[in-house]
C-alpha angles and dihedrals in degrees: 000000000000105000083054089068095046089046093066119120122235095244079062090050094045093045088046100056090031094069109054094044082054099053093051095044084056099044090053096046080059098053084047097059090040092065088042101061081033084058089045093051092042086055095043092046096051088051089047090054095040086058099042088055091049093049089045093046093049092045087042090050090053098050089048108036095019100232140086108252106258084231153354098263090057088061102039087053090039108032102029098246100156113208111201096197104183081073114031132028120215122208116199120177110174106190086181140349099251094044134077121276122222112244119191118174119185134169120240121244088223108038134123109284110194 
């Protein structure tokens, strides 16, 4: 039984020990790309709810105080919006106080990631 061990031939060895370095290099290149795409949608959902607050503040200030804010630093001291703006960049264009405002959030490319 012994000298069996000793008779393989080194394609066996290097197949033998192959295969399980290779499965673990692939299981962890999958767990890789899985934070990945988990760090994207984070990112994607935190923009999403920045601009859904905003949205909700400016539509809540209306209903209350039956105007549209004159600006985004009025809702973010009176309604408690919080802009992280090393991060996001809010665009807020009023064209008057009982329409609309045009409300445009985007990520920037370079900002903190956590």
């Amino acid at each position: 039984m012994k000298r069996d061990i000793f008779k393989r031939s080194v394609s066996d060895i290097i197949r033998d020990c192959l295969a399980p370095v290779i499965f673990t290099l692939i299981v962890i290149a999958m767990i890789v790309a899985g934070l990945r795409e988990t760090e994207v949608s984070s990112r994607a959902e935190g923009l999403r709810l920045l601009d859904e607050s905003i949205r909700r503040a400016v539509l809540q200030c209306y209903a209350i105080e039956g105007s549209y804010p004159g600006g985004i630093k009025y809702i973010e001291e009176n309604y408690g919006i919080y802009i992280d703006r090393t991060r996001y960049a809010v665009h807020y264009d009023i064209f008057a106080s009982n329409i609309l405002p045009d409300i445009t959030v985007l990520e920037l490319a370079g900002g903190r990631r956590r």
